[in-house]
C-alpha positions as CSV (number, residue, x, y, z in Angstrom):
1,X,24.1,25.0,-34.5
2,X,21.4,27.4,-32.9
3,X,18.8,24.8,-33.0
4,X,17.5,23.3,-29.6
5,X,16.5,19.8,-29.6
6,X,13.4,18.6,-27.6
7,X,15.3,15.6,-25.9
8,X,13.2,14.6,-22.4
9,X,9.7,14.9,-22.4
10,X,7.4,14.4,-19.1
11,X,4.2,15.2,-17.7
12,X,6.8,18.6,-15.9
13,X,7.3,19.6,-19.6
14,X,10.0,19.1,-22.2
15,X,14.0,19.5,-21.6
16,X,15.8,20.9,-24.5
17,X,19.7,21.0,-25.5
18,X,21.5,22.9,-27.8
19,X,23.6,21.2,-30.5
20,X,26.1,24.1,-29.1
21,X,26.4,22.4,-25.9
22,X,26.6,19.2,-27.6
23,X,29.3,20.1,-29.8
24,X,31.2,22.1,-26.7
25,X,30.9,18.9,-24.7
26,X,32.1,17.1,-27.4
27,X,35.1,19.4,-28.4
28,X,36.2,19.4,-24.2
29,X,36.3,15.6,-24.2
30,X,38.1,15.4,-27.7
31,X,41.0,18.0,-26.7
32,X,41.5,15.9,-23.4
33,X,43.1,13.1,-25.2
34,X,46.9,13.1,-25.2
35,X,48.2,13.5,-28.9
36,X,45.0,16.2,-29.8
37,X,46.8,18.8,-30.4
38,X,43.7,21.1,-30.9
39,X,40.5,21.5,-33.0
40,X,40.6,22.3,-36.6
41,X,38.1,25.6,-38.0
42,X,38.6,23.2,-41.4
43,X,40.9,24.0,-44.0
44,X,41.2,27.6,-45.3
45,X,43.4,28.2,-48.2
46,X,44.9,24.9,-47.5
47,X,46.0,25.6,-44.2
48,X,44.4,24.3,-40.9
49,X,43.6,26.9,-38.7
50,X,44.0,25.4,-35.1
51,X,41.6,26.8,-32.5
52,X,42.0,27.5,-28.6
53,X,40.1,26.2,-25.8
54,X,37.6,29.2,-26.2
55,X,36.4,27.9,-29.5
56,X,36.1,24.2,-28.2
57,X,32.4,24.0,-30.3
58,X,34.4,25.2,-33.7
59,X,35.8,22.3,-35.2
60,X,32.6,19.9,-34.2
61,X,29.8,19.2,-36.0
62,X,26.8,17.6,-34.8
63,X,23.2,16.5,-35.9
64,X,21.3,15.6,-33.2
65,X,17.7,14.3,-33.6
66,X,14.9,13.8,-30.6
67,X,17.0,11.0,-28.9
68,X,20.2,10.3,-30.8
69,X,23.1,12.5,-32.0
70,X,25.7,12.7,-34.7
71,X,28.8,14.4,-34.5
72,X,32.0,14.6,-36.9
73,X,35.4,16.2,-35.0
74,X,38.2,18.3,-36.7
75,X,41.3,17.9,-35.1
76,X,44.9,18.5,-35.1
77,X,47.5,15.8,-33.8
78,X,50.9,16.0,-32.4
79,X,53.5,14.7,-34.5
80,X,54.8,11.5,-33.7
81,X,51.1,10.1,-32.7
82,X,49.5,7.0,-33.2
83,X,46.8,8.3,-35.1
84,X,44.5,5.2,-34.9
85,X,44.8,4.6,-31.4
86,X,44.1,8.9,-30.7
87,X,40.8,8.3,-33.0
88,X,39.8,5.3,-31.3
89,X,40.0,6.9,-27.6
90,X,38.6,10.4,-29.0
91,X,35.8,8.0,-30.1
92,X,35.0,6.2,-26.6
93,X,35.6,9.8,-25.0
94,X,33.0,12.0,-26.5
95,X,30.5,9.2,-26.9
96,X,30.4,8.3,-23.0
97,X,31.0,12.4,-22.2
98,X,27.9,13.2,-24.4
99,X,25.7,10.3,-23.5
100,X,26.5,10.8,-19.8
101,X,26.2,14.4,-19.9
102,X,22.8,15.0,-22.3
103,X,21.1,11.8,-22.4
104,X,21.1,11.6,-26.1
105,X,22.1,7.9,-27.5
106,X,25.6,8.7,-29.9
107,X,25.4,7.2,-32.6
108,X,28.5,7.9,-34.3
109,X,31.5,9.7,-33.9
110,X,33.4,10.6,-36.8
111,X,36.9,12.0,-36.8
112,X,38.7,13.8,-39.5
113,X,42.3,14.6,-39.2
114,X,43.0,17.9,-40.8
115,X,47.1,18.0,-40.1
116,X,50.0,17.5,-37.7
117,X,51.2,20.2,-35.2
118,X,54.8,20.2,-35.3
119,X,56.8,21.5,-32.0
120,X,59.9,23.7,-33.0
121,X,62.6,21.0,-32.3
122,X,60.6,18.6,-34.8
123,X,60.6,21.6,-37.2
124,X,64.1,22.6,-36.5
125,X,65.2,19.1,-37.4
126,X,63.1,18.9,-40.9
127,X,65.0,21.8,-41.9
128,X,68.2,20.9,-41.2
129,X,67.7,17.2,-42.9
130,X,66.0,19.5,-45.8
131,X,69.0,20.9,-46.0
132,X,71.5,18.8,-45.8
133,X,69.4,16.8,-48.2
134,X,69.6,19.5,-51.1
């Protein structure tokens, strides 16, 4: 992601954005969204590692070209979320955020759920229904 783009060209000179910022953009506008838990760094050992606020571009991917970008987002939900309707607004978010914000024409945003975060009460109560299950 250390690549700049060229993205605005005029007779001034040339304006150019990193796929960082993109993908920091990106990862702001995702975690916004009520049932995002966090970002995902992508499964390690099976486990997804969630990431704080101060790794907002980890967990995004992006492929930006001259004029258009790409970008695929890892995230982590909150248990007991609509999952479609989360994606869906994650969708709309980033696309408007990065358009607005860079100029570049989104093309697709991608999301990839990569697990569930579950607060201690939910947890609590799996264990105890685990157990009066056995």
């Amino acid at each position: 992601m250390d690549e700049a783009v060229e993205s605005i060209v005029n007779d001034k000179g040339s304006i150019k954005i990193s796929d960082e910022v993109v993908a920091i953009i990106a990862g702001i506008a995702a975690t916004e969204i009520p049932g995002v838990a966090g970002m995902s760094g992508g499964i390690a050992g099976g486990i997804a590692e969630m990431l704080g606020r101060k790794n907002l571009s980890k967990g995004v991917k992006v492929e930006v070209g001259e004029k258009e970008a790409a970008i695929d987002l890892y995230i982590i939900v909150e248990y007991g979320s609509r999952i479609p309707d989360i994606a869906w607004e994650i969708q709309e978010k980033v696309k408007k955020a990065v358009q607005t914000m860079t100029g570049l024409d989104v093309i697709e945003v991608n999301i990839h759920i990569q697990g569930v975060n579950i607060e201690k009460e939910h947890k609590k109560e799996i264990i105890d229904e685990a157990a009066r299950v056995k």
